[in-house]
N, C-alpha and C positions, 0 to 999 in steps of 0.2 A: 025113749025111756029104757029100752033094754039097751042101748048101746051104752049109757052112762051107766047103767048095773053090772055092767060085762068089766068096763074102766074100772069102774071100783076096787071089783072081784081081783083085776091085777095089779093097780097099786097096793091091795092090801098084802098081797102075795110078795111083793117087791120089799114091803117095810118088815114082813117074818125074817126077811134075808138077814141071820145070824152076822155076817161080813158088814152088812151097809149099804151093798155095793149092789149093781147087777150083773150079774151071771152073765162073763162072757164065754162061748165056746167056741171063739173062731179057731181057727186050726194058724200058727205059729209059721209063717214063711221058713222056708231053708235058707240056711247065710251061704252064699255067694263065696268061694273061694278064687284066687287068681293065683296061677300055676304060671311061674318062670316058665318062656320058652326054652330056655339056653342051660338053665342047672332044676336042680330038685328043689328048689327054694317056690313055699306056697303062702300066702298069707288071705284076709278076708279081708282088708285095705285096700283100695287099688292105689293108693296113695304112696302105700307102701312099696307096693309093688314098681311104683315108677323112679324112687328112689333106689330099688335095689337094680334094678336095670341100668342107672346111669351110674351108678356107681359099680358096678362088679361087671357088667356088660357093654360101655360107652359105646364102646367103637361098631356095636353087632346091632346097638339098639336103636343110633340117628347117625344116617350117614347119606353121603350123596354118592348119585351113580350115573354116567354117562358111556352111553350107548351098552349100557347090562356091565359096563365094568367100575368097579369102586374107586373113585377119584380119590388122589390122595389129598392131604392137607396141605400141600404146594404142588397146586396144578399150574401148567401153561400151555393152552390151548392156538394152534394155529387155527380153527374157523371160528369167525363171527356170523350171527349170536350164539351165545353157548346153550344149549340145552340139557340142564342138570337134573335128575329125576330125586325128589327128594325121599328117602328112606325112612321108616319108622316103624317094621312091620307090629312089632311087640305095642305101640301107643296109641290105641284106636279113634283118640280124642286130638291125635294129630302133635305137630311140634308149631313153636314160631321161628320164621324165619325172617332175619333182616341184612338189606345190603348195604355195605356204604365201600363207597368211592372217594376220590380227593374231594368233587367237587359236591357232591348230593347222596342222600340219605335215603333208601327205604324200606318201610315196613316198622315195627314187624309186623306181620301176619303169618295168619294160621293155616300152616298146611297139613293134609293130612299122605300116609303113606300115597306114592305113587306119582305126588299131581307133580307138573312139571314147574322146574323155574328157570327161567329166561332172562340169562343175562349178557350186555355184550362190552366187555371191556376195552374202555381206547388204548391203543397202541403205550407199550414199557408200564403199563400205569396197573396198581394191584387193586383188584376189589376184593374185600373182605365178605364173604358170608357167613353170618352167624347163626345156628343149628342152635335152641336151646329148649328146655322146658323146666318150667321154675326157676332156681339158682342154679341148675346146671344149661352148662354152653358147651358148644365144640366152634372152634372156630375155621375157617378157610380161607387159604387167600389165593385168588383167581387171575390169571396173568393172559395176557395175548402177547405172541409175536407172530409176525410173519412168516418166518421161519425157523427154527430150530437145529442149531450146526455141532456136528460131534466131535469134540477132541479127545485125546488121551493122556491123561496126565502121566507120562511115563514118567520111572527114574530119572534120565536125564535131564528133561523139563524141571523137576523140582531141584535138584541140585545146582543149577544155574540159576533160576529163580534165590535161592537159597543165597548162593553164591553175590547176587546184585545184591543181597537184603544188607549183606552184612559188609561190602565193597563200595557200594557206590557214592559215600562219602568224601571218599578220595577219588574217585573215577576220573579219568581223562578220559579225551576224546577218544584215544586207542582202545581205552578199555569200552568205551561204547560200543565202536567197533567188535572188538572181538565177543562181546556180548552179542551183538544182531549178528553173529557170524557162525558162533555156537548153540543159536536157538536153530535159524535155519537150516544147519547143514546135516540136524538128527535125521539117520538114517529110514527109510520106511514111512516118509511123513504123507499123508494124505493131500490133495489139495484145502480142503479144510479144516485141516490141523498145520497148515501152512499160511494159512490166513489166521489161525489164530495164535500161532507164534508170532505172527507180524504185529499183529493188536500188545501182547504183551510186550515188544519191545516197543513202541509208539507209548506207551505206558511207562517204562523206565527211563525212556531217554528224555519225556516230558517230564518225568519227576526231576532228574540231573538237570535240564536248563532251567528249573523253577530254584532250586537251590543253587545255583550260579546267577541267579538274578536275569534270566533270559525272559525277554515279554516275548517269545515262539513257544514258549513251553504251552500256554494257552490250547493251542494248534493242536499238539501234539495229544495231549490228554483228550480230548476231543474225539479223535482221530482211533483213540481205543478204545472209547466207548462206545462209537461207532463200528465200530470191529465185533469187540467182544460181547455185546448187548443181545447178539445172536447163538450165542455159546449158551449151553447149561451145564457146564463142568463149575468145580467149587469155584477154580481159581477166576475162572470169565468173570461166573458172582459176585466175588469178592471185588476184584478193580472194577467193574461196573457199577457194584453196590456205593464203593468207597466215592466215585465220578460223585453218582445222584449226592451224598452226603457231600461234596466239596459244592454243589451249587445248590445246598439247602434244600432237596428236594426231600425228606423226610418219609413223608407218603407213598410215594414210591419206591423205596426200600423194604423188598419182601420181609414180613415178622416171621418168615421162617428162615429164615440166609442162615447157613449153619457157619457162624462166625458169631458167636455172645457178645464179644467186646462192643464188635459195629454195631450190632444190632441193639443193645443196650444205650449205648450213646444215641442213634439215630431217632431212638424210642424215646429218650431224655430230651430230646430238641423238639419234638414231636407232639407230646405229651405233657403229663405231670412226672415230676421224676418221683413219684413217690409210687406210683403204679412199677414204674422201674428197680426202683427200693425192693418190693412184695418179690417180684421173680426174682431177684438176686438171694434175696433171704429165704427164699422158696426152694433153691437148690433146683430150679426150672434148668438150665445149664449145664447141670452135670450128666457124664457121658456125651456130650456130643465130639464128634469124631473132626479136629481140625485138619486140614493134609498139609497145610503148608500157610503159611504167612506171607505178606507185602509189606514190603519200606512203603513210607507214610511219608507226608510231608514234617517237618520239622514243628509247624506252628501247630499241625493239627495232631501231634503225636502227643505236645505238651497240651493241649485243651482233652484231649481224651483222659491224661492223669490230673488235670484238674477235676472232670467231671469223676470220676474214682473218689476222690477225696472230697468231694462233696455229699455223695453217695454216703461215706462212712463216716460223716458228719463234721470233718477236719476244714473247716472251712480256713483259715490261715496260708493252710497249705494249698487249697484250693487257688486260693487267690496268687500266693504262688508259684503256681504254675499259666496261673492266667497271664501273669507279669511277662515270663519266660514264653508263650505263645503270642503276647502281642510284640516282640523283639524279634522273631522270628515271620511274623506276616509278610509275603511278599507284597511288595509297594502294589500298589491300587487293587489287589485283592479284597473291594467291597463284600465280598460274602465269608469268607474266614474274618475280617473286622465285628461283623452281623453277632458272627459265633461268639465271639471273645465276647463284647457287649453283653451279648445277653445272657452266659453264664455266669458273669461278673454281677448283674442286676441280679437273678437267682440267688447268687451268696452271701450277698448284702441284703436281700430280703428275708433270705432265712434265718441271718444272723441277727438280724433285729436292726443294723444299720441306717437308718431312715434315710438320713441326707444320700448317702452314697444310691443307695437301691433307684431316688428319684430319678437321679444322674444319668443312671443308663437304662431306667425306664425310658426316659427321655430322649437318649441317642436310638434304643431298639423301637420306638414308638413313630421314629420316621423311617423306617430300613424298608425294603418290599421285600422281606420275607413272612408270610401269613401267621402261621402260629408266634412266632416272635411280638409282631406291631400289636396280635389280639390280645395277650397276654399285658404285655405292659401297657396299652392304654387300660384297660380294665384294672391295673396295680392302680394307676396314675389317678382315676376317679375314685377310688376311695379318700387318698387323702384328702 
């Protein structure tokens, strides 16, 4: 009985409450603020705070690091498996991280500052990791070779390079000659800058028998990529890059080869070109520093100003220069045929074309090049 008289006594106390309500007096939490490592920048967001880290601090806020030192965004490591410590000290909740390869995919998952990630790339072949949190990413691409050989791109090196780019046209056998005679005989040459002028001439003189209509030229190109695949200088890059693009290997063409054209084109064959489109219009490109250029085969010099002209939506002209790259193909050249096809199928389907696009869905739908057959068989099932 008293305890219902006590109840009473404070609901009635409760219903005097002018407000309605019941009197609360708890004490008001303090709001949490989150202080920038890196600048004076504070907000009560942490949300916030992890936008303004990826944006104003990328590079300080997820980054990878092997053996205490900062990997750049084009590493090539001679030991396998690679051991990458992954960064994030300012993101307590950690990053994702995912790898893909030509052949397999993984992740993503979440790592947090410190944990390690283990990867072991096969031989010439780049594996991508991807560093992100929300819509921001960094990306990396991870390389093994065996070993790693030094050259020097001196003056005279590119002057003669220079010299073939704009010569060899017309070249005779003599001027071959004196071409393999003036990379050699540079003064001061190392043994491994002497192997890699050999690679650059097995490189031009396979370009000359391939526009002479020579089936050795095969051999030869071969022969410098074999050479030069061991170089990290631009120019090894470059004719080893340009190799992988002549036998369709796409994937294996580092996304950092500081060369835009190749790398946009290989990224076009690769890809959707319309991700290609974004970085062209994105001004992604500018600034980078070219040192010197290579003559190109004839057939793949006009398929490159095709795919240009496709790019800036001139399809006509596109096509073109398709015309002029398949009159140029050297005879049994199955994989420059591959090319031609399947930028032709892309023009005709973005042109609205129907018959024609089926045409060389259906030539690229038998080729053994991968992203080509997957692409246009996937055209071919919608109709």
């Amino acid at each position: 009985m008293g305890y219902s008289k006590y109840k009473e006594d404070i609901d009635r106390t409760w219903a005097s409450n002018i407000f309605g309500t019941r009197l609360d007096f708890q004490a008001v939490p303090p709001v949490q603020h989150h202080q920038c490592p890196f600048c004076p920048f504070e907000t009560t967001a942490n949300d916030l705070l992890e936008t303004h880290l990826l944006q104003a601090h990328r590079d300080a806020a997820i980054f990878l690091e092997h053996d205490d030192r900062v990997v750049p965004d084009r590493a090539v490591f001679r030991v396998r498996p690679v051991h990458l410590k992954v960064r994030c000290p300012a993101l307590p909740n950690g990053i994702s991280v995912s790898v893909t390869s030509r052949f397999k995919t993984a992740g993503p998952k979440n790592f947090k500052d410190g944990k390690l990630l283990t990867i072991t790339p096969p031989d010439e072949e780049v594996v991508l990791v991807m560093l992100g949190i929300g819509v921001f990413r960094r990306e990396y691409a991870i390389s093994f070779k065996k070993r790693i050989l030094q050259a020097r791109l001196t003056t005279h090196l590119i002057e003669r390079v220079n010299e073939a780019n704009t010569g060899i046209g017309t070249w005779s056998w003599s001027d071959v000659s004196r071409f393999e005679s003036a990379l050699g005989k540079e003064p001061g040459l190392t043994g491994d800058e002497e192997r890699h002028r050999l690679g650059i001439y097995e490189y031009y003189l396979g370009l000359w028998l391939e526009q002479n209509q020579k089936p050795e030229y095969v051999r030869h190109l071969e022969k410098s990529f074999e050479v030069l695949r061991d170089y990290d200088d631009p120019l090894a890059l470059l004719i080893s890059s340009y190799f992988l693009y002549r036998v369709n290997a796409f994937e294996s063409i580092s996304p950092r080869l500081p060369f835009p054209r190749l790398r946009h084109v290989a990224n076009f064959f690769a890809t959707s070109p319309f991700i290609v489109l974004e970085e062209l219009q994105s001004g992604e490109a500018d600034g980078e520093y070219v040192p010197c250029e290579i003559a190109i085969a004839d057939a793949d010099a006009a398929l490159l100003d095709s795919v240009r002209e496709f790019l800036n939506g001139q399809f006509d002209g596109a096509l073109q220069h398709c015309d002029a790259a398949q009159q140029r193909i050297t005879s049994g050249d199955d994989q420059a045929q591959s090319r031609v096809d399947f930028v032709r199928f892309r023009i005709n389907r973005q042109a609205k074309r129907a018959a024609e696009a089926r045409h060389f869905a259906e030539r690229t739908a038998r080729c053994n090049v991968g992203p080509f057959r997957n692409e246009s068989v996937n055209f071919l099932k919608t109709l």
